[in-house]
Backbone bond lengths (Angstrom), bond angles and torsions (degrees), N, CA, C in turn:
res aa  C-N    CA-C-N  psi(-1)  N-CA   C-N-CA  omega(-1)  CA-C   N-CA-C  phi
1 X - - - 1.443 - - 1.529 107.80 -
2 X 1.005 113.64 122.50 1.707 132.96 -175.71 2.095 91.99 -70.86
3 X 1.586 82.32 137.84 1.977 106.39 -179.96 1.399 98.15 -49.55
4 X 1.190 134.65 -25.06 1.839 123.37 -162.93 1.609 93.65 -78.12
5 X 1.715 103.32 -53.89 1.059 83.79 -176.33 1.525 153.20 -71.10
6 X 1.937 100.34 -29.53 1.355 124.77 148.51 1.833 96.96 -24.43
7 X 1.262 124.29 -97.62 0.870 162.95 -143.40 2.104 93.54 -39.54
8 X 1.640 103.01 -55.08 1.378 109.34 -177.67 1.172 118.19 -68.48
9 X 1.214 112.79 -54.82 1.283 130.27 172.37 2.005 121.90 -42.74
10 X 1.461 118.03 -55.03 1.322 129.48 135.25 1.596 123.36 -30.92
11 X 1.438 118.85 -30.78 1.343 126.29 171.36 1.545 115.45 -74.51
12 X 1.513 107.55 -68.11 1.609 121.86 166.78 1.772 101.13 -40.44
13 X 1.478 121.46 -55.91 1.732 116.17 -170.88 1.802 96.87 -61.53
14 X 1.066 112.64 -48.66 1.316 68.66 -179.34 1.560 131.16 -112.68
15 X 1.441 121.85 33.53 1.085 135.67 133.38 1.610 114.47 -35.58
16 X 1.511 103.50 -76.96 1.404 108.90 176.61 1.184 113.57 -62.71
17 X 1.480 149.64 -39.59 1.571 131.16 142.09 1.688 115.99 -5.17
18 X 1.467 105.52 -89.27 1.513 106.39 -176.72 1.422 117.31 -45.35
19 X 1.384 130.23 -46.16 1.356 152.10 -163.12 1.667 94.51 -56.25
20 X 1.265 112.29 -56.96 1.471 130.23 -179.04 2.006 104.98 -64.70
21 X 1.526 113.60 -55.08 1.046 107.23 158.85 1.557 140.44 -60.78
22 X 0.970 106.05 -8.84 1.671 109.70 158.20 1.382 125.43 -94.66
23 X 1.281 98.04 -40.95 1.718 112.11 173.85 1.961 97.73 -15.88
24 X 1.105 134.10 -99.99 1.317 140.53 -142.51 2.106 93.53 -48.60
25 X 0.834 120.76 -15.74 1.959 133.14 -159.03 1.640 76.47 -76.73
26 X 1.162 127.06 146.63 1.259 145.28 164.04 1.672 137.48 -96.92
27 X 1.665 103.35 37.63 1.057 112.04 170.45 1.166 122.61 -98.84
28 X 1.614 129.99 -166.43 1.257 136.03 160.46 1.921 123.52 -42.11
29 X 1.596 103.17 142.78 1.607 78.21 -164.96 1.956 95.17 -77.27
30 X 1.177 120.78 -26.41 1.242 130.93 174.83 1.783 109.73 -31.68
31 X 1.227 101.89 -61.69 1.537 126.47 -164.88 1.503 74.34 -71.19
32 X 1.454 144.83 -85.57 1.434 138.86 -152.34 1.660 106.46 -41.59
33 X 1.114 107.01 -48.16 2.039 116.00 -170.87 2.175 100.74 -64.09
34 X 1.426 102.40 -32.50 1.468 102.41 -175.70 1.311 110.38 -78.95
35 X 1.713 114.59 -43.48 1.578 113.57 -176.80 1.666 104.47 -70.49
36 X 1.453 122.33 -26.83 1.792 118.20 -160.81 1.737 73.15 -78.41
37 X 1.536 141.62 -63.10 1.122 142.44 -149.07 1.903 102.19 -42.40
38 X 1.351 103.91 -77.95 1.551 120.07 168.37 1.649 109.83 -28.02
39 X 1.401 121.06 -99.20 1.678 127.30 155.84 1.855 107.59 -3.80
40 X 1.049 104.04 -67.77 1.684 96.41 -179.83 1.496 113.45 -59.42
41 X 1.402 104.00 -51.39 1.516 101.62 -171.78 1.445 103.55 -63.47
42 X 1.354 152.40 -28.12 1.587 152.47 -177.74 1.296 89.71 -90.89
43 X 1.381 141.48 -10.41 2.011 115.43 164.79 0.956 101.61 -107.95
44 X 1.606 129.10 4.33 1.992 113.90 166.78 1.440 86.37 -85.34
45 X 1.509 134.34 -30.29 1.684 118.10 -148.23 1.690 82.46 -54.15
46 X 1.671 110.60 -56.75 1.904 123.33 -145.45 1.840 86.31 -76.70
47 X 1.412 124.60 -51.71 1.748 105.75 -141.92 1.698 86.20 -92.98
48 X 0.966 136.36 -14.81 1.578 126.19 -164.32 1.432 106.44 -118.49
49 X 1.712 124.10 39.52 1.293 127.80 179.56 1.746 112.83 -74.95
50 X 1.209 102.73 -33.63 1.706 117.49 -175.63 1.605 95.23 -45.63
51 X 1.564 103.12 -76.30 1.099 107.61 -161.72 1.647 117.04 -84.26
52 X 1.042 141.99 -9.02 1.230 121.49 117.84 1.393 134.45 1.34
53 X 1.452 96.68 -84.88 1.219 125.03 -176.58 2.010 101.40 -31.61
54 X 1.492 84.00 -67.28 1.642 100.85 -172.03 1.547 103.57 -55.54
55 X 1.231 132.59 -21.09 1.360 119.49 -175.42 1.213 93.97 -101.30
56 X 1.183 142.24 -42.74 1.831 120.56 172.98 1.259 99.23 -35.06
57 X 1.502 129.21 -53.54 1.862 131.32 -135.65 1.623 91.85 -84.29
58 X 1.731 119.57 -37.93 1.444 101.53 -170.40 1.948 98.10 -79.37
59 X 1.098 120.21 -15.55 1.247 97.33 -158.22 2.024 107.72 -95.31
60 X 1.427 97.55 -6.80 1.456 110.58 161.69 1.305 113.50 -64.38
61 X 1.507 128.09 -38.42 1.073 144.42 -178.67 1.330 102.48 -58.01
62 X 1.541 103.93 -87.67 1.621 107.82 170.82 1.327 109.79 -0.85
63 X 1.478 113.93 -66.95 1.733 114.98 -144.44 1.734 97.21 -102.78
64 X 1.180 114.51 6.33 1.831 126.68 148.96 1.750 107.44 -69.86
65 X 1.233 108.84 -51.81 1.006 101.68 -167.48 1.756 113.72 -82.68
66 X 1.270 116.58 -42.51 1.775 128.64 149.38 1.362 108.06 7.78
67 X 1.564 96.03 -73.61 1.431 125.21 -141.92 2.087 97.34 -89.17
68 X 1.260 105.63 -35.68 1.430 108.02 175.66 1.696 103.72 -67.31
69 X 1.127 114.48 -54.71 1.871 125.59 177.61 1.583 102.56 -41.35
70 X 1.530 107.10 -43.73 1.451 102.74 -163.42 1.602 111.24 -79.10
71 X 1.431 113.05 -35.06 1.283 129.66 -162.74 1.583 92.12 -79.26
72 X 1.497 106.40 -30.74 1.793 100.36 -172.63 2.128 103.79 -80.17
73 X 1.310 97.75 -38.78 1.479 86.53 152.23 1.549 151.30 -84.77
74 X 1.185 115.81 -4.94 1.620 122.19 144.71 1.295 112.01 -53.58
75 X 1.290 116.49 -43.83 1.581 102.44 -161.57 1.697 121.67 -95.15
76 X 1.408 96.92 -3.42 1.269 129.97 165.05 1.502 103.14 -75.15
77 X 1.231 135.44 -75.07 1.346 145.72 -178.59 1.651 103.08 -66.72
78 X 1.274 119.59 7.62 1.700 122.61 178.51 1.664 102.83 -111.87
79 X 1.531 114.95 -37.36 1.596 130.84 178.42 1.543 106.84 102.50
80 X 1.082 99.81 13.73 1.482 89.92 -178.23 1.888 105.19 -106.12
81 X 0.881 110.43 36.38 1.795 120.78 175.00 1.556 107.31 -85.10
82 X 1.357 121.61 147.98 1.442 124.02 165.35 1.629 119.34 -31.26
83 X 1.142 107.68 -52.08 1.744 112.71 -171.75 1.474 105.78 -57.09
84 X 1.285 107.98 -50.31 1.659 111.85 178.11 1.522 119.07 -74.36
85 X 1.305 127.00 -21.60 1.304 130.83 169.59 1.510 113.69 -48.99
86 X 0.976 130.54 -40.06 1.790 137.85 154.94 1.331 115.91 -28.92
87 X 1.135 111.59 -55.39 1.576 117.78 -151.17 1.233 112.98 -95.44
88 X 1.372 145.19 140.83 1.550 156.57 -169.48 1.294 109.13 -101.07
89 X 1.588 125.99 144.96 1.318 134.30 176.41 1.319 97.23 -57.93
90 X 1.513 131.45 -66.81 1.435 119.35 176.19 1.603 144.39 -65.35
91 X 1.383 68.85 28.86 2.127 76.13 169.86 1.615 93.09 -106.17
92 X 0.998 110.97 117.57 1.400 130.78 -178.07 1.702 122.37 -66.61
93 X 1.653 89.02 -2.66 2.161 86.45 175.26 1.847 78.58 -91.30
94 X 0.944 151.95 -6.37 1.619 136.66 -170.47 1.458 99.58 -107.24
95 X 1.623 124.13 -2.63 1.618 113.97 164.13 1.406 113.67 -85.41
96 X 1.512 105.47 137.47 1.617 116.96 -169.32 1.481 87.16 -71.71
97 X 1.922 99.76 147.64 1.691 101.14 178.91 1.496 104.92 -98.84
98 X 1.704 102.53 134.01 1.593 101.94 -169.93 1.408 113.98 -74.20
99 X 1.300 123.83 -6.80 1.657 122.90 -146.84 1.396 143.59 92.79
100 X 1.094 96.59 -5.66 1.530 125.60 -163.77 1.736 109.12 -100.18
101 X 1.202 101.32 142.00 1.319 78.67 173.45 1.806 138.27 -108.26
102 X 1.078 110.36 -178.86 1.809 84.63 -156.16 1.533 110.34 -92.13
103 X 1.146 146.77 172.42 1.207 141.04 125.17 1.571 129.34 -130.91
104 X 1.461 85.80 160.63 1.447 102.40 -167.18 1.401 129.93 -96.85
């Protein structure tokens, strides 16, 4: 199970924790859903730091790797990639064909 989800899922539990712990308190159910909302969100900041943690680190990754894919395709779609580093403007299978026809 991927950290986001750990991570949400741990959020919703203990939402419904507090939600359940207020339940018997005799206020508004409105006011109960806003205070469990608040209360949960300040015990994921302290009890759900791990995984947090771990979903910042994979999703930095992600966008490490994004950004390498993208940069490796610009420069691919620019010609300046390994595969093309071989090859010379005057080798004539790498000249675009104008339409025209050739002679010899």
């Amino acid at each position: 199970m991927s950290a986001a989800a750990k991570y949400t899922l741990g959020r919703l539990g203990l939402f419904v924790v507090v939600v359940l712990a207020l339940w018997p308190v005799d206020i508004d159910i409105f006011l109960k859903l806003i205070l469990a909302l608040v209360f949960s969100a300040a015990l994921s900041f302290f009890l759900l730091r791990g995984w947090r943690d771990q979903m910042g680190q994979q999703m930095a990754e992600a966008a490490d790797r994004r950004k390498a894919e993208k940069e490796r395709l610009r420069s691919a779609l620019a010609g300046t990639d390994d595969e093309s580093a071989g090859v010379t403007a005057e080798d004539p299978s790498t000249k675009p064909d104008d339409g025209k026809p050739k002679r010899d």
